[in-house]
C-alpha positions in Angstrom: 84.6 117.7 106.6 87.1 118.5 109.4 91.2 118.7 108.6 92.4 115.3 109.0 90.0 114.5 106.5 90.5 117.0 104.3 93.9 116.0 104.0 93.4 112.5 103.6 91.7 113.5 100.9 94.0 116.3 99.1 97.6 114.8 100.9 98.2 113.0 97.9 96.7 115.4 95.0 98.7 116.6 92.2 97.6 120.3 92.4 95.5 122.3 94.1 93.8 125.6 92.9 92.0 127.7 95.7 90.3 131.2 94.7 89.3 133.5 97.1 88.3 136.9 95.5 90.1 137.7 92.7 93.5 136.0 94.5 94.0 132.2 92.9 96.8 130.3 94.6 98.1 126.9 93.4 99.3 124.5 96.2 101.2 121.3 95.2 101.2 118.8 98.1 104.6 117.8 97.9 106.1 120.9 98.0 103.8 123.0 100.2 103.0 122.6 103.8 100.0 120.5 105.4 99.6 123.7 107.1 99.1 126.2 104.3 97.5 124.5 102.3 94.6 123.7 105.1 94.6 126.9 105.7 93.9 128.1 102.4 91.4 125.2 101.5 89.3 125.4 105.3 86.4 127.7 105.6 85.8 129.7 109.2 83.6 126.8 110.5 86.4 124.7 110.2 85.1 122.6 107.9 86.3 122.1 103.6 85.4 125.8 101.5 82.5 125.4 98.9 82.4 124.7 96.0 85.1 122.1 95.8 85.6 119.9 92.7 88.0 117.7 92.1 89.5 115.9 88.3 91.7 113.6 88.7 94.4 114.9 90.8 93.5 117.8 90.4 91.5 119.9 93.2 89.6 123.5 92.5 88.8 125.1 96.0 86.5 127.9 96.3 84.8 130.2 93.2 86.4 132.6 90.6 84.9 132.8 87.1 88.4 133.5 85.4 89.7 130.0 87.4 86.6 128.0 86.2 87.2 129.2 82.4 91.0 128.7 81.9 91.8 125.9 84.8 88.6 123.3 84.9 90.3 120.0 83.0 86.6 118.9 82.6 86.2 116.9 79.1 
């Protein structure tokens, strides 16, 4: 999934959570920059980091065990 898509899919998202490491960084779409926040949720190849869920509006970018116990708004 290139950046234009990407976007189209996150541009409108309430939050987004992207772990890398240990680091967790919350984005919200309205307030942060198309550009940071593609930078944060794009891999090397250019294309959307793995795994990425989404929950509404809510997306979850990238893996941390500590992000997937206290922030996944699964039912």
């Amino acid at each position: 999934m290139d950046a234009t898509a990407v976007w189209d899919l996150m541009g409108s998202a309430e939050r987004i959570v992207v772990a890398k490491g240990r680091r967790v960084e919350t984005f919200v779409p309205t307030e942060d920059t198309q550009e940071s926040i593609l930078k944060a949720v794009m891999g090397r190849s250019g294309s959307l980091r793995a795994p990425t869920v989404q929950s509404g509006g809510i997306f979850l970018v990238g893996f941390n065990s500590t992000l997937y116990e206290t922030e996944v708004p699964f039912a």
